[in-house]
N, CA and C atoms as an extended XYZ file, in Angstrom:
519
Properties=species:S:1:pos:R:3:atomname:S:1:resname:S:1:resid:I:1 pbc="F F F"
N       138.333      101.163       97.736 N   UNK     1
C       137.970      101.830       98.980 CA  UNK     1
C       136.529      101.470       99.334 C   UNK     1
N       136.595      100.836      100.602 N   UNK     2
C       134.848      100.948      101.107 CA  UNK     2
C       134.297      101.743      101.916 C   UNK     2
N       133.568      102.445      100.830 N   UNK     3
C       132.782      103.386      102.096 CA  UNK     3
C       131.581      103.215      102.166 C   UNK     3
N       131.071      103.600      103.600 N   UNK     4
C       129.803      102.802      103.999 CA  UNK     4
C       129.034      104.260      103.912 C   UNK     4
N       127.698      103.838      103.104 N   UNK     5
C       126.971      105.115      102.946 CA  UNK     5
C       125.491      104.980      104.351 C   UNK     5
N       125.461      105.936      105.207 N   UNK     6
C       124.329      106.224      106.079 CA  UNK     6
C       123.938      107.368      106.214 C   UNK     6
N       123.225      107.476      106.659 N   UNK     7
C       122.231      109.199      107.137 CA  UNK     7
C       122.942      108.982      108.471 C   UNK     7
N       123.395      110.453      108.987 N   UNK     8
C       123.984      110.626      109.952 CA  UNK     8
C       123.073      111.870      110.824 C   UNK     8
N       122.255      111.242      111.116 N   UNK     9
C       121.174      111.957      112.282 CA  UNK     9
C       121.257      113.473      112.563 C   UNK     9
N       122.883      114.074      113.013 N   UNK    10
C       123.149      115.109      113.830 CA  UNK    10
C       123.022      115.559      112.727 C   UNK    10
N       122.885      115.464      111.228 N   UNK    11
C       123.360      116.337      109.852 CA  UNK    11
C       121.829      117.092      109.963 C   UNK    11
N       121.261      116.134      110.224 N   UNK    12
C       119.900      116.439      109.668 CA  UNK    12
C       119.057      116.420      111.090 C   UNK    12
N       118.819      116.556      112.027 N   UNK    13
C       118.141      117.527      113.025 CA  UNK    13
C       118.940      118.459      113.952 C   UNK    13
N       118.480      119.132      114.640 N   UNK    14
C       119.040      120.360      115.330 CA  UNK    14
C       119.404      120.029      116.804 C   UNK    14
N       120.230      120.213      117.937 N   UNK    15
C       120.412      120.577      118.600 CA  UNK    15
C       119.598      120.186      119.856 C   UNK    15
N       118.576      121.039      119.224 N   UNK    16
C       117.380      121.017      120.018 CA  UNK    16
C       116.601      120.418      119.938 C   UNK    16
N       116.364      119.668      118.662 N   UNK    17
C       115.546      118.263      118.374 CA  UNK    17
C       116.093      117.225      119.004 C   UNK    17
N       117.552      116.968      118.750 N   UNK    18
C       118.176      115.793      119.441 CA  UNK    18
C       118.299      115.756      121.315 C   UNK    18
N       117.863      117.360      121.690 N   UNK    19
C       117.739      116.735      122.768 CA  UNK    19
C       116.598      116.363      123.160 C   UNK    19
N       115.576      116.938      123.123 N   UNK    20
C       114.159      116.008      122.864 CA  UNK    20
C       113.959      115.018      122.492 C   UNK    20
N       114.790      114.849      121.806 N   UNK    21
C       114.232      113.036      121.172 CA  UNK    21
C       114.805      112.244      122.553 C   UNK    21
N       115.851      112.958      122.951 N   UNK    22
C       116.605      111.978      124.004 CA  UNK    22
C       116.311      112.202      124.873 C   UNK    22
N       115.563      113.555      125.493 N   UNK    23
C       114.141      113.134      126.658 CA  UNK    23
C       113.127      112.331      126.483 C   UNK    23
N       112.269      112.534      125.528 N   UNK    24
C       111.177      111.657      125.193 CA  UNK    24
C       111.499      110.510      124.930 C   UNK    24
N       112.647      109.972      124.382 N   UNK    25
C       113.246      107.973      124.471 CA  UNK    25
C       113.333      107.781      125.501 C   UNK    25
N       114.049      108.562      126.629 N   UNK    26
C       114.246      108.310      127.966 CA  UNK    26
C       113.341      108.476      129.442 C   UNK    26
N       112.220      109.017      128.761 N   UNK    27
C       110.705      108.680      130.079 CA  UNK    27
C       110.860      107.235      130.825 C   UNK    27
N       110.520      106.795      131.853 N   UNK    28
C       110.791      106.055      132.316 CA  UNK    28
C       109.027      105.111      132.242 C   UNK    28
N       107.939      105.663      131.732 N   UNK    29
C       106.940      104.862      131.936 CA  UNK    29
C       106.152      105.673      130.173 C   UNK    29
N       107.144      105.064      128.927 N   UNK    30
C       107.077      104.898      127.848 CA  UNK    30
C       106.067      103.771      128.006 C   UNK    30
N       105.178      103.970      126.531 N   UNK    31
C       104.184      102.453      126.666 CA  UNK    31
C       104.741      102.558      125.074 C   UNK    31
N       104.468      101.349      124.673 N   UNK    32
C       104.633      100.725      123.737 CA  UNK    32
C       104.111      101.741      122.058 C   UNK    32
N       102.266      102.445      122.387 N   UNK    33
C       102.337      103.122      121.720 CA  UNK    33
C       102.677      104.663      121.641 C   UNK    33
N       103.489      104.984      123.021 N   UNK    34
C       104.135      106.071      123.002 CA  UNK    34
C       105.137      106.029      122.276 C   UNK    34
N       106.483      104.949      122.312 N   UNK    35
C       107.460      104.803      121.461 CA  UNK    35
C       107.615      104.646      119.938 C   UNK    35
N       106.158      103.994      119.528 N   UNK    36
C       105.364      103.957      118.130 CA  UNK    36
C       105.984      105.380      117.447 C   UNK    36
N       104.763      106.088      118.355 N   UNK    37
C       104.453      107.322      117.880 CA  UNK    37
C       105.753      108.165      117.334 C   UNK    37
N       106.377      108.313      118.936 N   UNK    38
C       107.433      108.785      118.748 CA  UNK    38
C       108.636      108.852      117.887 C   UNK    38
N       109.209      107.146      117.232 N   UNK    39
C       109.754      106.649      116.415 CA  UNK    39
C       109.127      107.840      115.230 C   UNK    39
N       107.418      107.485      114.955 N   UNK    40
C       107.462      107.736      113.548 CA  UNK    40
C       107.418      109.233      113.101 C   UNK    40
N       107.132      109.976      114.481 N   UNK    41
C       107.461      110.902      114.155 CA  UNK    41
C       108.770      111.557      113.752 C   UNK    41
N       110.036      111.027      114.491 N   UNK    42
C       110.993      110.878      114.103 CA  UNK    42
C       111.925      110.539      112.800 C   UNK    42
N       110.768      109.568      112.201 N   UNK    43
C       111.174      109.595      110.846 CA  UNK    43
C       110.360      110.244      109.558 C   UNK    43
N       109.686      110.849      110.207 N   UNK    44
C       109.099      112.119      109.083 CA  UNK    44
C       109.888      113.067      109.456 C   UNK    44
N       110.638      113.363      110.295 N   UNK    45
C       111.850      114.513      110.482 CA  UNK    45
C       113.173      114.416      109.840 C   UNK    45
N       113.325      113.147      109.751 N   UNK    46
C       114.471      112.593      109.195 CA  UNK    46
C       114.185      112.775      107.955 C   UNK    46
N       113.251      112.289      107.161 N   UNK    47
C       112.978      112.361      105.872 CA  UNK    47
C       112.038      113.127      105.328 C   UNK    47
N       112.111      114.310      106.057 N   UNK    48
C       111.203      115.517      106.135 CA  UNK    48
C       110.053      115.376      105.056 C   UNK    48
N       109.383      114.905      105.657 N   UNK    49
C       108.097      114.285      105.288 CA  UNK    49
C       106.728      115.331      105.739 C   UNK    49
N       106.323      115.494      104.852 N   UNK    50
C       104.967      116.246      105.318 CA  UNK    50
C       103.779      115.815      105.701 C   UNK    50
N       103.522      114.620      105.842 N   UNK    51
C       102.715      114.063      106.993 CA  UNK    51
C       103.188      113.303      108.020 C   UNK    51
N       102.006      113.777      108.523 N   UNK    52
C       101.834      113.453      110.242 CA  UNK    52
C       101.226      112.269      110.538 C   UNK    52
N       101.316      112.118      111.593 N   UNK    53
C       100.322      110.908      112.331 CA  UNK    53
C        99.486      111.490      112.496 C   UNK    53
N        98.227      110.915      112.529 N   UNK    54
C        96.642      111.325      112.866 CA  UNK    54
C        96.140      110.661      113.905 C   UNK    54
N        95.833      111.351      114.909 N   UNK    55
C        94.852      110.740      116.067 CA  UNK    55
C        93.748      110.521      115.909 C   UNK    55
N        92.988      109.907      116.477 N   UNK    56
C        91.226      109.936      116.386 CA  UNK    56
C        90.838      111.279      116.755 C   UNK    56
N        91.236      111.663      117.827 N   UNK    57
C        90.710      113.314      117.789 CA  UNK    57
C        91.171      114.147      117.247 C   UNK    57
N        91.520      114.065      116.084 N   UNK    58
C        91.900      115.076      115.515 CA  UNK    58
C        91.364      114.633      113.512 C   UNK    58
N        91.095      113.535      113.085 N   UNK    59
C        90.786      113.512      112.243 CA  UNK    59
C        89.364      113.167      112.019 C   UNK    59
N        88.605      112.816      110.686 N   UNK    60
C        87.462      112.921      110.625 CA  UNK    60
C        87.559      111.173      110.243 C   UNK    60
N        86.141      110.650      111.044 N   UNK    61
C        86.378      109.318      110.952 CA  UNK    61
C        86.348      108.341      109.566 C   UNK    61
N        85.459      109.204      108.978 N   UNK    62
C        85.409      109.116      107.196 CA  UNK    62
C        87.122      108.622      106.848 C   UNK    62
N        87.701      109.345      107.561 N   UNK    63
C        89.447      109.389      107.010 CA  UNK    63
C        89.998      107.915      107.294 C   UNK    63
N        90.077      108.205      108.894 N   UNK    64
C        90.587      106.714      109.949 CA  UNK    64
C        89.664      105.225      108.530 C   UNK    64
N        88.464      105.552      108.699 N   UNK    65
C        87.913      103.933      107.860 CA  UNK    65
C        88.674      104.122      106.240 C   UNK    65
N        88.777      104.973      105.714 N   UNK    66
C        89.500      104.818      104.597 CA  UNK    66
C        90.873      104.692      105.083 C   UNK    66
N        91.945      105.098      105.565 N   UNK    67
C        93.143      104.297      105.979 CA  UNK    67
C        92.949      103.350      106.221 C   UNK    67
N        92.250      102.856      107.208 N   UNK    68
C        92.324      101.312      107.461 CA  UNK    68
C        91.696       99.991      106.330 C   UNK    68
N        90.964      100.683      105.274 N   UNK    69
C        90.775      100.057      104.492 CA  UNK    69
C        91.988       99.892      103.254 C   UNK    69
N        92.776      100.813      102.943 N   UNK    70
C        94.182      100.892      102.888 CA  UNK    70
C        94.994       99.946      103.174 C   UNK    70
N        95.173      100.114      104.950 N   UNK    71
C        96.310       98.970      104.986 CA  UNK    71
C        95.382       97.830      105.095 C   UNK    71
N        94.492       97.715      104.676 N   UNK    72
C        93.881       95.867      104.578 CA  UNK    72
C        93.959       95.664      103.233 C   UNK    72
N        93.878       96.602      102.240 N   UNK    73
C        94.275       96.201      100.644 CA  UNK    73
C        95.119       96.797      100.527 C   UNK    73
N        96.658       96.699      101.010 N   UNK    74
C        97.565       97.245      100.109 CA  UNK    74
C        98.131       96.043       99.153 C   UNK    74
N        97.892       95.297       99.285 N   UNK    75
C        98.414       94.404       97.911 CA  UNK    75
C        97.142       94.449       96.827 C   UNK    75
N        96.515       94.993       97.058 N   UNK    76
C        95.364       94.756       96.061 CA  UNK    76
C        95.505       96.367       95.045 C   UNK    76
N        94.136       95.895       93.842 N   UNK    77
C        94.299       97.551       93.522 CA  UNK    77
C        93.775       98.420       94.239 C   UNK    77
N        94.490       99.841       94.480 N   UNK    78
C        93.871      100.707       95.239 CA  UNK    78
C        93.243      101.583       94.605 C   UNK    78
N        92.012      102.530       94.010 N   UNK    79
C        92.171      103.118       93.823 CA  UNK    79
C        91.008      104.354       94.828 C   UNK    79
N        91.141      105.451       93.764 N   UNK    80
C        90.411      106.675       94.770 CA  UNK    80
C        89.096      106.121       94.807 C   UNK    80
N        88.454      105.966       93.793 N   UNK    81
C        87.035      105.344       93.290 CA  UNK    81
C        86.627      104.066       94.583 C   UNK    81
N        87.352      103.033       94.744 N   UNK    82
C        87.197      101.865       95.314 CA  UNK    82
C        87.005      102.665       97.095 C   UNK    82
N        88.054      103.217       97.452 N   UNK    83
C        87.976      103.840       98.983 CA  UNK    83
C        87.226      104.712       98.943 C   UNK    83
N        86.412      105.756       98.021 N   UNK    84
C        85.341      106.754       98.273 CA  UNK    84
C        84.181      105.616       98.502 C   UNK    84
N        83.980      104.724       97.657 N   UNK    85
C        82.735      103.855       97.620 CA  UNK    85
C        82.811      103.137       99.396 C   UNK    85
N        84.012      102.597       99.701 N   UNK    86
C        84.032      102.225      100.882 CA  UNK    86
C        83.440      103.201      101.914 C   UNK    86
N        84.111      104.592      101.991 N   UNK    87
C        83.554      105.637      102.846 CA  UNK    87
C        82.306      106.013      102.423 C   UNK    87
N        81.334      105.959      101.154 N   UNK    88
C        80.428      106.340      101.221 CA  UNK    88
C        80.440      107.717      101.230 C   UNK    88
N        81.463      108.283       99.884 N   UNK    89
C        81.698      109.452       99.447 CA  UNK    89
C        82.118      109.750       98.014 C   UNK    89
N        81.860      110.745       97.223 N   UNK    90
C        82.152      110.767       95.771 CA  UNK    90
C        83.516      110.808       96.035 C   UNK    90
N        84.308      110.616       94.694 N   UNK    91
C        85.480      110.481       94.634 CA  UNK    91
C        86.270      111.984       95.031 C   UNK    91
N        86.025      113.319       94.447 N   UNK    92
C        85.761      114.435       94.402 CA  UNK    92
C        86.080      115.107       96.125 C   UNK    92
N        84.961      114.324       97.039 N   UNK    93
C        85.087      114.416       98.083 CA  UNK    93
C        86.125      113.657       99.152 C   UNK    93
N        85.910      112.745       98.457 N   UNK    94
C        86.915      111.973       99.019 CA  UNK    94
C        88.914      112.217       99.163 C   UNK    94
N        88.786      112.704       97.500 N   UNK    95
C        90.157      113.394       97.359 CA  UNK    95
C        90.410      114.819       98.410 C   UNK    95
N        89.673      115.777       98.331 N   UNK    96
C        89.694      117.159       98.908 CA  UNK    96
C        89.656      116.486      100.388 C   UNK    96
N        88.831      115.867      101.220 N   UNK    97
C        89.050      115.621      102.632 CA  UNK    97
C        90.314      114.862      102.926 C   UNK    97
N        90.842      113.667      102.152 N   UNK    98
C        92.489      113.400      102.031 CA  UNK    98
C        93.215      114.228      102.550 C   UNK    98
N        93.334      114.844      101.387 N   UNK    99
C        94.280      116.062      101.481 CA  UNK    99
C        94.460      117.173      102.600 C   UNK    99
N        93.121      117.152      102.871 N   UNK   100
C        92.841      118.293      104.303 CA  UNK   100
C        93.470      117.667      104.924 C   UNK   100
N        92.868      116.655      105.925 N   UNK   101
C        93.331      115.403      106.853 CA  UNK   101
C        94.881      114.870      106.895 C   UNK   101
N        94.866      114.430      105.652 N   UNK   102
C        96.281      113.498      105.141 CA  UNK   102
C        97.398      114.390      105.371 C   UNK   102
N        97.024      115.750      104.234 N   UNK   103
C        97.985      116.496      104.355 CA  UNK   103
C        99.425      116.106      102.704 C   UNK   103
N        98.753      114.896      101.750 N   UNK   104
C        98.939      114.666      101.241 CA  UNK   104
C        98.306      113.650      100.045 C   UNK   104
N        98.389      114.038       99.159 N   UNK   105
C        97.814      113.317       97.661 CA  UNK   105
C        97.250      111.588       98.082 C   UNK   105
N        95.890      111.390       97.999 N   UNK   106
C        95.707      110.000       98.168 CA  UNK   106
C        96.655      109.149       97.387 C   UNK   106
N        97.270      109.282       96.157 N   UNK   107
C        98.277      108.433       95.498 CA  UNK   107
C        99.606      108.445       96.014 C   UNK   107
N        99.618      109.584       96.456 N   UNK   108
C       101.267      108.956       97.169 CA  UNK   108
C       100.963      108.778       98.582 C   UNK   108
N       100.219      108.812       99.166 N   UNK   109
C        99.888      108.322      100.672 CA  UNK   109
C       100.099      106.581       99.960 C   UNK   109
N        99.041      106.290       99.170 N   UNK   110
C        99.015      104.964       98.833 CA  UNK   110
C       100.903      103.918       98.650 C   UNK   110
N       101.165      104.973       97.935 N   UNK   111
C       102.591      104.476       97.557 CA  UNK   111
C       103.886      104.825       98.555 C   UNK   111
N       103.554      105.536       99.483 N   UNK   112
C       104.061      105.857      100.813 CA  UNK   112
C       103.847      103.883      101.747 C   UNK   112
N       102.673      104.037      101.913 N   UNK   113
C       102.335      102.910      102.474 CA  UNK   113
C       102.998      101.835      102.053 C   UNK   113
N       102.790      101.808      100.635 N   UNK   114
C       103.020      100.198       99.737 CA  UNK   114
C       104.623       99.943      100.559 C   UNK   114
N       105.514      101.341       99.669 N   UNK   115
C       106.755      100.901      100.334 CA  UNK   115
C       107.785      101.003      101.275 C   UNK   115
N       106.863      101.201      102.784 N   UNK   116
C       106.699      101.186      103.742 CA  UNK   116
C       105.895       99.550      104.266 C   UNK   116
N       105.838       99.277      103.683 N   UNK   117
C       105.061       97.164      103.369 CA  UNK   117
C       106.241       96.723      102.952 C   UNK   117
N       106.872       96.911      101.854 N   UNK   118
C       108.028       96.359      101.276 CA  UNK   118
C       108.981       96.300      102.700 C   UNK   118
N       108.842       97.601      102.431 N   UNK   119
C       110.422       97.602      103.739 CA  UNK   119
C       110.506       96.507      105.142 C   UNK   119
N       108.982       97.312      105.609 N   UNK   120
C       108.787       95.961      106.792 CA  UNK   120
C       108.930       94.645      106.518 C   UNK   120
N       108.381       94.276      105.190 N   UNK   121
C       108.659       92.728      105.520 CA  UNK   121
C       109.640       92.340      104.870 C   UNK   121
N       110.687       93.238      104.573 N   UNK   122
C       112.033       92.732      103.983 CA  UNK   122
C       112.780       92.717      105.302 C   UNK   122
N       113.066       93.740      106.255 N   UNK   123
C       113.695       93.937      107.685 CA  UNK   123
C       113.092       92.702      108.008 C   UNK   123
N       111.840       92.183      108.527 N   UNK   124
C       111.514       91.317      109.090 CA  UNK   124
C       111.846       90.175      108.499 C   UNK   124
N       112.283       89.902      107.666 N   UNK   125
C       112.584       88.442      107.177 CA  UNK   125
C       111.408       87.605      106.865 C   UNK   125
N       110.156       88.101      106.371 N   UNK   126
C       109.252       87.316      105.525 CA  UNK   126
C       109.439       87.351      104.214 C   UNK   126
N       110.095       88.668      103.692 N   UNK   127
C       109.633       87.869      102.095 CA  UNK   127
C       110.887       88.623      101.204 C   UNK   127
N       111.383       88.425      100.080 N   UNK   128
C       112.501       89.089       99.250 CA  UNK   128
C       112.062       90.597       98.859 C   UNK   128
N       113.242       91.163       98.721 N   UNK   129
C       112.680       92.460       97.915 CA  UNK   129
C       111.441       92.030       96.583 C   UNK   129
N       112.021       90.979       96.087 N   UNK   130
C       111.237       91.016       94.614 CA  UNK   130
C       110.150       90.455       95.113 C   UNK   130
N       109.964       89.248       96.271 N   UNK   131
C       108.587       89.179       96.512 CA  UNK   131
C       107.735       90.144       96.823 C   UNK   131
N       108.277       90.816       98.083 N   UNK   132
C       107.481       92.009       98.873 CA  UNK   132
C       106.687       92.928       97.748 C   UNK   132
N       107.796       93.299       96.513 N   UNK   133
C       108.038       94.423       95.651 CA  UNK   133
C       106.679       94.218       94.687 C   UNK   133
N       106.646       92.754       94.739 N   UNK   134
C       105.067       91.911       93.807 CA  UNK   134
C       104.016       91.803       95.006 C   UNK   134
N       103.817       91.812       95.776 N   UNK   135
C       102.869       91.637       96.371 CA  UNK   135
C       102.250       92.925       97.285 C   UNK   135
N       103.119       94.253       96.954 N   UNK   136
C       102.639       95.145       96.914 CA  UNK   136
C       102.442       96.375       96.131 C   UNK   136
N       102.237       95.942       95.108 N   UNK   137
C       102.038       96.517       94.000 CA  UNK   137
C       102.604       97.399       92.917 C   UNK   137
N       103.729       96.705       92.848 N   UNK   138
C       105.339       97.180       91.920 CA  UNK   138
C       105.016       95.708       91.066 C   UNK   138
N       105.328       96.281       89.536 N   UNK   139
C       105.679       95.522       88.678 CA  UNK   139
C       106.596       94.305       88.888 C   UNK   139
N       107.554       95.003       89.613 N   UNK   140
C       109.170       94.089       89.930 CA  UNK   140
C       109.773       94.969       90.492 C   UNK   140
N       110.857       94.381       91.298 N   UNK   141
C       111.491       94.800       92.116 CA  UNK   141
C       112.598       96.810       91.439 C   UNK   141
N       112.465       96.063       89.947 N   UNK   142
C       113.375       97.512       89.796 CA  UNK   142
C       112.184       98.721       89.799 C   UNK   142
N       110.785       98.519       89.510 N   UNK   143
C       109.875       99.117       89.925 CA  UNK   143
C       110.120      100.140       91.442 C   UNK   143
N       109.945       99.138       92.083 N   UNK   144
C       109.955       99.771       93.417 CA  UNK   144
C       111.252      100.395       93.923 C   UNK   144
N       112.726      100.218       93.400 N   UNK   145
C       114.236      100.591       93.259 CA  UNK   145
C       113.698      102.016       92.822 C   UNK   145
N       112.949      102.112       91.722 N   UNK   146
C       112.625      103.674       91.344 CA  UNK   146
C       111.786      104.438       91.685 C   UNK   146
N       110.724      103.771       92.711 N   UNK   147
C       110.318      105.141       93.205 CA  UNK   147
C       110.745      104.866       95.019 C   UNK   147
N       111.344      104.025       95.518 N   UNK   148
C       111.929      104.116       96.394 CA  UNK   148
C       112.961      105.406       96.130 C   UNK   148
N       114.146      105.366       95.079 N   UNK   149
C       114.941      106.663       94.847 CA  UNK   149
C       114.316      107.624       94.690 C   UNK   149
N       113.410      107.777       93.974 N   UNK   150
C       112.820      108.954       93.855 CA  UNK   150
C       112.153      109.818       95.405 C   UNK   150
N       111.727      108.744       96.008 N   UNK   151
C       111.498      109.446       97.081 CA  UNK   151
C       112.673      110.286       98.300 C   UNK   151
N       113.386      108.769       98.569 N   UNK   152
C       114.419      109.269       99.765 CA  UNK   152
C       115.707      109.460       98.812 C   UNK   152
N       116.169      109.473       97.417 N   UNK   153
C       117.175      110.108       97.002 CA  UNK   153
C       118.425      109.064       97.441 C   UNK   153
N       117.819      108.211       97.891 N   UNK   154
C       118.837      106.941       98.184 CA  UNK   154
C       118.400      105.697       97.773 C   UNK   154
N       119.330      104.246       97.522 N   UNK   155
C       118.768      103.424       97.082 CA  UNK   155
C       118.274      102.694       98.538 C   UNK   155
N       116.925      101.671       98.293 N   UNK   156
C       115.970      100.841       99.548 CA  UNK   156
C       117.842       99.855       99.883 C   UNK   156
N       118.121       99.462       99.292 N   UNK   157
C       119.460       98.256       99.388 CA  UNK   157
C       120.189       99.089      100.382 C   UNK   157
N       121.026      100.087      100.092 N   UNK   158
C       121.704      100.958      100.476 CA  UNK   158
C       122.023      100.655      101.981 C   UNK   158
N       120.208      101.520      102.404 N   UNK   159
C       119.573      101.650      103.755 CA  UNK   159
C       119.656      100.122      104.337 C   UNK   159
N       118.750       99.256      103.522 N   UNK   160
C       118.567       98.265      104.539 CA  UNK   160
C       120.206       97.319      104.550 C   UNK   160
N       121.350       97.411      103.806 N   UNK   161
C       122.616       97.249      103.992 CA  UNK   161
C       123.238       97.551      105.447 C   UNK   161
N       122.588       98.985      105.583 N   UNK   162
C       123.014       99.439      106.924 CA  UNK   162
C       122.118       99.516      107.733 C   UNK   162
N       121.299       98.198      108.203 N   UNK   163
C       120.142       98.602      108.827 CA  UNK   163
C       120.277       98.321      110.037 C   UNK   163
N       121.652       98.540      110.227 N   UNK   164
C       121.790       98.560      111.640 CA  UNK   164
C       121.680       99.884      112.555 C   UNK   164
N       121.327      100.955      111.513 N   UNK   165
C       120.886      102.530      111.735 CA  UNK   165
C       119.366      102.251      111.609 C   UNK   165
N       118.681      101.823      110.932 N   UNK   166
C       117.660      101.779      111.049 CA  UNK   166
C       116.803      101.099      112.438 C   UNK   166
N       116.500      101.407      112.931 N   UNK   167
C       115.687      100.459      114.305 CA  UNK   167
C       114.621      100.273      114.547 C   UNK   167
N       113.763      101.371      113.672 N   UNK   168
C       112.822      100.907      113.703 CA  UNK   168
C       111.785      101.164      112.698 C   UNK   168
N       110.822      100.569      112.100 N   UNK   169
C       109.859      100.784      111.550 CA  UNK   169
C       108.739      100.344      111.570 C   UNK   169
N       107.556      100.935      110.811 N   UNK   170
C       106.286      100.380      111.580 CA  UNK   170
C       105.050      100.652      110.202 C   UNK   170
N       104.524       99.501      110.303 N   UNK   171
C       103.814       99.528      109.330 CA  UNK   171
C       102.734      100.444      109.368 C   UNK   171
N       102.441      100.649      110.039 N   UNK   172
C       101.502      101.737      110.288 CA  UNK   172
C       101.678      103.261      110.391 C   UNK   172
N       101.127      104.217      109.834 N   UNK   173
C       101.774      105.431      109.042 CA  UNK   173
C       101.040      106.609      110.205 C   UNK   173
């Protein structure tokens, strides 16, 4: 028997979410980073995720330059030490404003990101799971198989099998 395993949207938002989503897809003068947004908010609902997107007005810029120093080393090592020194903050501080801001642990923001890198450039057709999986900072590919499950409770294969549910993703968090 083949059965095809997907997340089935209506399971998992309400009513009243789905009709919102299907006003806000359907504006007629959407810009490019309205639909961004929108998407990703969408999939922190889906995968009820406890962070958010951060605007410039709303976070502290200390934060914004450490993310972006983030996604410019995510193949590299990351650690708390290396991005406090970048911001020009003890580590100490650096962790506690994260968390305010982020809304989540600088280490799994980090590993949020990484395989959220994997994913994109496996959908996109640059590089293999096992490459992506090495060049962003997984041992090997069964590395990243396990805390991919651990997170969404499904396997990364699974999803991108059926990624014809998937539509969109975005490297940027």
């Amino acid at each position: 028997m083949n059965k095809e395993i997907f997340i089935d949207i209506e399971t998992i938002l309400s009513k009243e979410q789905l009709n919102k989503l299907k006003l806000d897809f359907s504006k007629p003068d959407l810009t490019t980073a309205d639909i961004k947004n929108l998407s990703d908010n969408l999939l922190y609902d889906i995968f009820n995720l406890s962070i958010k997107p951060l605007t410039k007005e709303n976070t502290d810029d200390r934060i914004i330059k450490a993310k972006e120093f983030i996604n410019q080393n995510l193949s590299e090592s990351l650690t708390l030490e290396k991005v406090a020194n970048h911001i020009h903050l003890s580590q100490e501080r650096t962790r506690h404003l994260f968390l305010e801001q982020v809304e989540l642990p600088f280490s799994q923001y980090v590993l949020w990101k990484r395989i959220k890198a994997v994913l994109t450039s496996v959908i996109q057709g640059k590089q293999t799971f096992f490459d992506a999986s090495l060049q962003y900072g997984f041992t090997d590919q069964s590395h990243f198989n396990r805390f991919f499950k651990r997170m969404f409770g499904i396997s990364a294969t699974v999803i991108l099998k059926n990624s014809r549910f998937v539509q969109f993703i975005y490297p940027e968090l």
